[in-house]
VMD Tcl script that draws the C-alpha trace (Angstrom):
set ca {
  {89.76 116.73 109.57}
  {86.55 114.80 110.45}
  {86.54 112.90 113.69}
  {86.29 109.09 113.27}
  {83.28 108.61 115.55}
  {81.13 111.47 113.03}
  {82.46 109.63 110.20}
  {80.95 106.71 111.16}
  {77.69 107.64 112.13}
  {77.08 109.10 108.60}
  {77.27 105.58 107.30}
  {73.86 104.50 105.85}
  {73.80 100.88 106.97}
  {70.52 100.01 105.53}
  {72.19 100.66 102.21}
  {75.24 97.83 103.19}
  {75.13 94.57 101.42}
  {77.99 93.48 103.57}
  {80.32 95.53 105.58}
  {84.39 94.58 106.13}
  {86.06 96.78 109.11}
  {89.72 97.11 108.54}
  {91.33 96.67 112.54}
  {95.31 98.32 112.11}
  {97.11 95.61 114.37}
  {99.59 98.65 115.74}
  {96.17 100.98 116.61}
  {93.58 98.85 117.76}
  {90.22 99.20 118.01}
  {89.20 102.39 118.95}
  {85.73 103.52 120.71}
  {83.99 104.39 117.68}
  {84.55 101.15 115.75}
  {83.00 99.28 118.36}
  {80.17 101.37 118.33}
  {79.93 100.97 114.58}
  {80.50 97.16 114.90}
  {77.50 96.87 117.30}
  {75.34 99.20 115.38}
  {76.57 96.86 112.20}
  {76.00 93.77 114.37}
  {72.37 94.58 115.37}
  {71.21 94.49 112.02}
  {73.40 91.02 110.91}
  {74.62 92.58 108.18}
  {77.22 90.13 106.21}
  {80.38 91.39 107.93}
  {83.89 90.28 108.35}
  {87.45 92.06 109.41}
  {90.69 92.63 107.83}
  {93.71 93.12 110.26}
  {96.55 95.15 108.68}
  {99.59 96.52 110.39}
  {101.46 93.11 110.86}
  {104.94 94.35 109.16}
  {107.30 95.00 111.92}
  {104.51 94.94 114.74}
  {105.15 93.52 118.19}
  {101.17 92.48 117.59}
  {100.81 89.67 115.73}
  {97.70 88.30 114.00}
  {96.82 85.93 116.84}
  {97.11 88.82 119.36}
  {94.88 91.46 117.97}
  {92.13 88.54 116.87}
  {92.08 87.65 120.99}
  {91.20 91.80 121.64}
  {88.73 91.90 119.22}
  {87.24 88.61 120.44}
  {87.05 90.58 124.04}
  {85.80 93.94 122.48}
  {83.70 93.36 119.66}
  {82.56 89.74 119.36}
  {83.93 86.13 118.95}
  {85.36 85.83 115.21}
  {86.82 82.84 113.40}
  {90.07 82.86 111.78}
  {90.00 80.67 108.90}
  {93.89 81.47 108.13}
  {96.89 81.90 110.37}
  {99.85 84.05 109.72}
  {103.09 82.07 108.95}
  {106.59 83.82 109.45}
  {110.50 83.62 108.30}
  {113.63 82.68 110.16}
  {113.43 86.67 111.19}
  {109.99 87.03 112.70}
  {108.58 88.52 108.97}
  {104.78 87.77 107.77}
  {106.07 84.80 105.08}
  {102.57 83.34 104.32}
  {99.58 81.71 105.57}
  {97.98 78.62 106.89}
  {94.40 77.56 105.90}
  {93.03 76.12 108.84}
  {90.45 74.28 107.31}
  {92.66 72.22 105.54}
  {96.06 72.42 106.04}
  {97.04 74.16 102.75}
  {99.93 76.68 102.91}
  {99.70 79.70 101.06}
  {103.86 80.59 101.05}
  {104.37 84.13 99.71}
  {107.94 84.04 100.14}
  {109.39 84.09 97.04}
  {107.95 86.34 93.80}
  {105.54 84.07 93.47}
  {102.33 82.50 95.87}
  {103.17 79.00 96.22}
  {100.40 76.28 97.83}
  {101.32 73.07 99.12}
  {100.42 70.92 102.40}
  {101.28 71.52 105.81}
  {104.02 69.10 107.41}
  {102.74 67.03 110.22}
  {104.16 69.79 112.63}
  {102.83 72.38 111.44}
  {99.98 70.41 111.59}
  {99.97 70.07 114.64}
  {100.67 73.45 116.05}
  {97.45 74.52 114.02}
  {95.13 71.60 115.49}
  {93.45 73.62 118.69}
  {92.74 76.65 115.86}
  {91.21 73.99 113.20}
  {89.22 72.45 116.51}
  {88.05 76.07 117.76}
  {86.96 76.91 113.86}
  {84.76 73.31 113.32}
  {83.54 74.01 116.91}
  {81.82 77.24 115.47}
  {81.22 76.19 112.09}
  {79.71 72.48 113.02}
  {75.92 73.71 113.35}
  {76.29 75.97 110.56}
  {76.81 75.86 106.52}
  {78.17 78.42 104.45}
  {75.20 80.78 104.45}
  {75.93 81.16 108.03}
  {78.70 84.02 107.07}
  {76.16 85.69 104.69}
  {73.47 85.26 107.66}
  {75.91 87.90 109.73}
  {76.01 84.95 112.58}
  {79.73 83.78 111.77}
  {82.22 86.96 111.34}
  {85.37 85.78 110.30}
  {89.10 87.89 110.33}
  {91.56 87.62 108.04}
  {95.28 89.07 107.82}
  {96.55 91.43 105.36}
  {100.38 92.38 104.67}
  {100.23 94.81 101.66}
  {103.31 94.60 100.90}
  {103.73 91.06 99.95}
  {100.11 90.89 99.32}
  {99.80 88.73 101.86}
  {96.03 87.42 102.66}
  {94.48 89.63 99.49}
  {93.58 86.80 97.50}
  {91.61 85.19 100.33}
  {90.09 88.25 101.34}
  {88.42 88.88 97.37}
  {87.34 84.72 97.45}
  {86.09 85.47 100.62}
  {84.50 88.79 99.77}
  {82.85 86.63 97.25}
  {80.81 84.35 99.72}
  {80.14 86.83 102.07}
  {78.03 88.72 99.19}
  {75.85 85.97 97.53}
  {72.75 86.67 99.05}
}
mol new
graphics top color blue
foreach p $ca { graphics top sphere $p radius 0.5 }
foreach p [lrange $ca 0 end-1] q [lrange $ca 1 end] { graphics top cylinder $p $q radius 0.2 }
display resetview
């Protein structure tokens, strides 16, 4: 077995167009992704996380984004994690504009917020224009703006705007 921390120091960074670090909400961050992170950070490379782990966690999305806000740096969140009448990952908010991504049924299904929704969203959508108003898109390509986004495999939840995203992050 190779330790994590060896693993990572093996990685050729100067040979990274853009670099995604995969945070498992039940895990954590451990000592040796933050070290990578920094070393990642240094050189702005194009960067963003994907949390995964949400099924059946007492961690949700919001919770793990807030530690690795205090651990490795401040990160936007350009989608929120909706859930059922059971406490189950059902879908996804878009902050930016208010577009629900439901993943309930066999299907994705997009369609507008409602007004409370709305609502419980606006502090996010203010604290994600806050650190986007100076900026333009290029700014996540730049390495300044890192965003996170959620991931539930088994509903797929969060993979389709992690590949648009993926997208952006690599136009340079």
């Amino acid at each position: 077995m190779v330790e994590e921390s060896s693993a990572f120091a093996e990685i050729d960074l100067n040979a990274c167009d853009a670099f995604i670090l995969v945070i498992n909400a039940k895990t954590g961050v451990s000592g040796a992704m933050i070290e990578l992170w920094n070393r990642v950070s240094d050189r702005q490379i194009p960067r963003m996380i994907i949390v995964n782990g949400l099924e059946l966690s007492e961690i949700d999305f919001d919770d793990i984004v807030l530690i690795i806000n205090r651990v490795l740096e401040n990160v936007v969140t350009p989608y929120l994690v909706l859930h059922d009448e059971v406490g189950e990952p059902s879908g996804l908010i878009s902050i930016a504009d208010g577009l629900v991504h439901d993943y309930s049924g066999t299907e994705e299904i997009n369609y507008k917020a409602d007004d409370e929704l709305l609502n419980l969203v606006t502090e996010f959508r203010e604290e994600l224009m806050l650190a986007l108003s100076e900026m333009d898109e290029s700014a996540y390509q730049q390495g300044i703006v890192v965003p996170a986004f959620p991931y539930i495999r088994a509903k797929k939840i969060g993979l389709r705007e992690i590949q648009n995203f993926a997208q952006v992050l690599t136009k340079r």
